[in-house]
C-alpha positions in Angstrom: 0.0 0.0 0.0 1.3 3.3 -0.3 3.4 4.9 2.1 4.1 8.5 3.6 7.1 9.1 4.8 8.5 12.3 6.6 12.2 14.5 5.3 13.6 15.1 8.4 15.8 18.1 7.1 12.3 19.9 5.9 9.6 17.8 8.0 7.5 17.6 4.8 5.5 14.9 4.3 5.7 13.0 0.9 3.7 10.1 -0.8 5.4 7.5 -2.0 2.5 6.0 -4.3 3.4 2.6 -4.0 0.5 1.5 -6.2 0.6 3.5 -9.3 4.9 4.0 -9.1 6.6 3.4 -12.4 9.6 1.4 -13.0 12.6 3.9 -13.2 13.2 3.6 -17.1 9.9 4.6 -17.8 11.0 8.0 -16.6 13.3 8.2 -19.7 11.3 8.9 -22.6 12.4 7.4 -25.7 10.0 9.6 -28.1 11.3 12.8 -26.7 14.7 13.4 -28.6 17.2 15.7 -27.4 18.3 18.8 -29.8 21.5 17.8 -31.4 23.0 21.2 -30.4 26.3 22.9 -32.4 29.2 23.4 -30.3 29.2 27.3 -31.2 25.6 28.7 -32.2 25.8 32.3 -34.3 23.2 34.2 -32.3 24.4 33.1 -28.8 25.3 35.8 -26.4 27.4 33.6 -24.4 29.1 31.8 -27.6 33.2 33.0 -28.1 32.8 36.3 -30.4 29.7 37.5 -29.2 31.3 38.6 -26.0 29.6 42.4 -26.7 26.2 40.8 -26.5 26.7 39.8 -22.6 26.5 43.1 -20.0 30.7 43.8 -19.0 32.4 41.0 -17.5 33.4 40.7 -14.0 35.8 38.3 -14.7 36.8 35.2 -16.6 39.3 32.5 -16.3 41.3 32.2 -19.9 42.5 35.3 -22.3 41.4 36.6 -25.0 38.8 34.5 -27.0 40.3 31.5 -25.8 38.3 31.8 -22.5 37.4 29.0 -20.0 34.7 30.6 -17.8 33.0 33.8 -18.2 30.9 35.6 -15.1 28.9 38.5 -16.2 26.1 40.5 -14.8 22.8 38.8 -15.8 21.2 41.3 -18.3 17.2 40.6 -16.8 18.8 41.0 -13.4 16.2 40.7 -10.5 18.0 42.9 -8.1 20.4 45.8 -8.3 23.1 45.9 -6.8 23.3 50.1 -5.8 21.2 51.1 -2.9 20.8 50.2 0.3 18.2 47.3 1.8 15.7 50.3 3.1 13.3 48.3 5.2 9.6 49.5 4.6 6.7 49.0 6.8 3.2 49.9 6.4 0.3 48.0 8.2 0.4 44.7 6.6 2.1 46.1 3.5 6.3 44.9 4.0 8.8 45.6 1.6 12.8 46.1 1.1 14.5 47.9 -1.1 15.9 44.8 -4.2 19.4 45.2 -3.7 21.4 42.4 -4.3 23.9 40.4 -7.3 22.6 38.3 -9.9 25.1 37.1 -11.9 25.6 34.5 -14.6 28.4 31.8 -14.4 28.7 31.4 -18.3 30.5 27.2 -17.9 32.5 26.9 -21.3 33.2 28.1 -24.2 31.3 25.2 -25.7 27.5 25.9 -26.6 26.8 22.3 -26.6 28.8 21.2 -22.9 27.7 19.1 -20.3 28.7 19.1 -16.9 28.0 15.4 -17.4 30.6 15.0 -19.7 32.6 17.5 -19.2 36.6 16.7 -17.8 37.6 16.6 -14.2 39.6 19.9 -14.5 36.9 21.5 -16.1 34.0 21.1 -13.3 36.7 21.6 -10.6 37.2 25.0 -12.4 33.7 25.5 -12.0 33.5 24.6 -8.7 36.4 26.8 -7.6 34.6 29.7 -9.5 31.1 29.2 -7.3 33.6 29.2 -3.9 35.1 32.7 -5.3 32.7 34.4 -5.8 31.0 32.9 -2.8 33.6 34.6 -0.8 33.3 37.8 -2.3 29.9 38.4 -2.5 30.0 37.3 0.8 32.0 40.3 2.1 29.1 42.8 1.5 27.5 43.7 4.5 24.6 44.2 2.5 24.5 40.5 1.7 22.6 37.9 4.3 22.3 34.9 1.9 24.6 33.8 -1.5 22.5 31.3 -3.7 24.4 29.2 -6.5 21.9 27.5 -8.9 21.9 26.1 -12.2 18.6 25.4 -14.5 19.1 23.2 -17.2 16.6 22.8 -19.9 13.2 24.5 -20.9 11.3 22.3 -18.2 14.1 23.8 -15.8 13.3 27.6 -16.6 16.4 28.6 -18.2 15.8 30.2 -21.9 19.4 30.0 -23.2 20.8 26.5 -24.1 24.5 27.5 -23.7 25.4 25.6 -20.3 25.7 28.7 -17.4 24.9 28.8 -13.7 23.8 31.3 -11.9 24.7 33.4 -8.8 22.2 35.4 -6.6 22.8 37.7 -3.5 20.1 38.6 -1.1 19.6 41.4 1.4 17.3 39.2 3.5 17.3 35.2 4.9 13.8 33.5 2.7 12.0 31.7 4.9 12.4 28.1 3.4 16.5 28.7 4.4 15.4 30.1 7.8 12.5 27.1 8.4 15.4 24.9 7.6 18.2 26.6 9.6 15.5 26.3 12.6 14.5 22.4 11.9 18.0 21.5 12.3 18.5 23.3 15.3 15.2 21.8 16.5 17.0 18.4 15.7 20.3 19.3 17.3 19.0 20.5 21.0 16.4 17.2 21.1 19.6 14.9 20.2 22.7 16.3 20.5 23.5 15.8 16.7 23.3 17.3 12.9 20.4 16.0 11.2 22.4 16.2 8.2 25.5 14.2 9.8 22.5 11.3 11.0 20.9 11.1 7.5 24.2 10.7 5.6 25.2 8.0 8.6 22.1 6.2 8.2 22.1 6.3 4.2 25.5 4.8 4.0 24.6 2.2 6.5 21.2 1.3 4.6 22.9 1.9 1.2 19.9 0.9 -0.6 19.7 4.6 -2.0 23.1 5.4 -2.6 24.2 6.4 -6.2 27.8 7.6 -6.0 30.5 7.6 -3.2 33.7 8.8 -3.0 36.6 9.9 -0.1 34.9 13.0 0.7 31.1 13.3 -1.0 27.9 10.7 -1.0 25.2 10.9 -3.9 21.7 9.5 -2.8 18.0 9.7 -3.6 16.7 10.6 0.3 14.1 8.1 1.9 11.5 10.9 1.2 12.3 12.3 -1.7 9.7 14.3 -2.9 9.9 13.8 -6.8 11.3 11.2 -8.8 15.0 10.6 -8.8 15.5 14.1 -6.4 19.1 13.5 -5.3 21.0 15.1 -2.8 25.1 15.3 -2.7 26.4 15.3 0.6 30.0 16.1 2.2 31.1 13.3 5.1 33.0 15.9 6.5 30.7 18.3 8.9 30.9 21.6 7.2 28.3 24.3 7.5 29.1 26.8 4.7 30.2 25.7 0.7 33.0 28.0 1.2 34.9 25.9 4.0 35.5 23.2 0.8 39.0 22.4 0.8 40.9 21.8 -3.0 41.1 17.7 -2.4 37.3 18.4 -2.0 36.6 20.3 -4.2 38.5 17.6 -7.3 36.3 14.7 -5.5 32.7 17.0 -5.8 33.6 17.2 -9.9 34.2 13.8 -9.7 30.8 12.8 -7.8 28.7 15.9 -9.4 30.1 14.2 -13.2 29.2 10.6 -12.1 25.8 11.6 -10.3 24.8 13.9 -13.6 25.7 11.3 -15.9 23.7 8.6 -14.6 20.9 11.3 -15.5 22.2 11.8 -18.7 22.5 8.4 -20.1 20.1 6.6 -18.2 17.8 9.2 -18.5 18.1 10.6 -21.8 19.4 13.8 -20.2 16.2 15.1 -18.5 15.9 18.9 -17.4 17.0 19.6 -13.9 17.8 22.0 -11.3 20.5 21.8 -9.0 21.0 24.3 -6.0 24.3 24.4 -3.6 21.9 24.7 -0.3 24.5 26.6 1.9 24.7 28.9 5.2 25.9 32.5 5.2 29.8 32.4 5.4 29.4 34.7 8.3 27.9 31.8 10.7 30.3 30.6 12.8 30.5 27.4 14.6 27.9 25.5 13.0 27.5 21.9 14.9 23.4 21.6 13.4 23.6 21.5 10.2 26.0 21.4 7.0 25.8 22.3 3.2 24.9 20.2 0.6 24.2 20.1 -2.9 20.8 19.4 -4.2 19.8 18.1 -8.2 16.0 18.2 -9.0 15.1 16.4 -12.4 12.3 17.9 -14.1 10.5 14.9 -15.2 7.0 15.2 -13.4 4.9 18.0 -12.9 3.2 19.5 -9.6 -0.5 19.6 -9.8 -3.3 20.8 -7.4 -2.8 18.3 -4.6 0.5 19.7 -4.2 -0.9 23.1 -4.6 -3.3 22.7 -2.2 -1.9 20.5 0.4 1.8 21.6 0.3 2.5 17.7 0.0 4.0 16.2 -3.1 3.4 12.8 -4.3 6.4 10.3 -5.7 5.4 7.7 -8.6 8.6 6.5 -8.3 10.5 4.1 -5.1 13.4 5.8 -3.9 15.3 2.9 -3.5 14.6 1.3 -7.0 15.4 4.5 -8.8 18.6 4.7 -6.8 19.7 1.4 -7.6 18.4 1.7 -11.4 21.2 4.6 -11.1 24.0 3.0 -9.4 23.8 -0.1 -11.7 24.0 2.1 -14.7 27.5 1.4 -16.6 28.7 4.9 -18.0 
């Protein structure tokens, strides 16, 4: 029958429809061909030559057109970055003042690159890119929260196929991060431990839902996942902020994000996806509740009014089947 089981790092409840799940190829679908895309595309602001169509660079790894890595200022930003975060209160009416940095992480020179088959070298450069800029964004006083994301295909809500991240800074802590932040610290004073630290424990010790492990990072599809083939990358080593990543780490995440994306890719047919570094502000100190981590959301469902309406979200898929459809996957 089916089952609801609880996340314990967001205490949402999911359903895991147990009697209408599909078998995790049936998630790939074999009508729906991929775009064979160029590996340069003419009318492509973030293609090499076109460098005038992108807003000025802040900086980029590479000279000349021979570039590696591009960050720029996203064009449609959502926030500005002058000003100051005026707080504005008026009966119920609350607002601040959109400061903030939204910026684009433009991934390769390539227009038809894939993190999940991209070399070693490359991601790590990527990776090391996120920290930086991590760092200095953080050093704004302005700045309570850096988000790292990167949307990838139309189901995904990007609108540009060339591969890019992107980098946001907010003047103010959302309330998802802050429910989180307080669930974990919930956790901590009822046991003495990191909710994050016990799930990883627990995962590695079940191993039914692992996907990819390495020295230093753990791929798995959580107990309640609440869509098909969600996956979560996890460091073993308790840190709180993404910044804190050390350079050995930060060569064996490319090596686990590369693994974890291809098993997408190829098993998958390379669905759309989302995938968000879920980190604290650099300026917390001390952190023994909770640590980053690195979360990948296939777009392969859709949410419909129960989820609407409820706030719950219903898996057709066994966490534990899809992680092992993964794991078994030969790449």
């Amino acid at each position: 029958m089916p089952e609801i089981r609880q996340n314990l790092v967001t205490r949402e409840w999911v359903i895991i429809a147990t009697e209408r799940a599909q078998r995790p190829h049936h998630f790939s679908n074999p009508n729906e061909c991929k775009k064979e895309l160029p590996s340069w595309e003419e009318n492509c602001p973030f293609c090499p030559g076109n460098e005038h169509l992108t807003p000025p660079e802040i900086w980029r790894k590479g000279s000349g057109s021979e570039w590696e890595l591009r960050l720029v200022p996203n064009k449609y930003a959502s926030l500005d970055q002058e000003g100051l975060p005026y707080r504005k209160i008026n009966g119920v009416k609350r607002s601040i003042n959109g400061i903030g940095y939204h910026e684009v992480l433009i991934e390769s020179a390539l227009h038809n690159a894939s993190i999940a088959t991209m070399k070693i070298n490359e991601i790590k450069s990527l990776i090391t890119a996120y920290k930086e800029r991590f760092l200095q964004i953080s050093t704004d006083d302005r700045i309570e929260l850096v988000v790292i994301f990167k949307n990838h295909g139309e189901r995904a809500g990007t609108s540009l196929e060339h591969p890019h991240s992107q980098i946001v800074g907010l003047p103010i802590m959302p309330h998802q991060v802050r429910s989180r932040v307080e669930e974990a610290m919930r956790y901590y004073d009822d046991t003495g431990e990191c909710v994050y630290c016990r799930i990883l424990q627990d995962e590695l010790k079940d191993g039914s839902r692992i996907i990819v492990e390495s020295a230093h990072f753990v791929s798995f599809i959580p107990y309640a996942s609440l869509s098909p083939f969600h996956m979560w990358i996890y460091p073993k080593r308790h840190i709180h902020c993404f910044t804190q990543i050390s350079d050995d780490e930060i060569e064996d995440l490319a090596f686990v994000l590369r693994e974890t994306l291809a098993k997408l890719y190829y098993g998958l047919n390379d669905p759309d996806y989302n995938y968000v570094i879920r980190s604290l502000p650099r300026f917390y100190k001390k952190i023994y509740y909770a640590h980053w981590y690195l979360s990948i959301v296939p777009r392969i469902t859709r949410v419909a009014g129960f989820e609407l309406g409820s706030g719950m979200y219903i898996n057709s898929s066994l966490p534990e089947e899809s992680a092992q459809f993964l794991r078994d996957l030969k790449i």
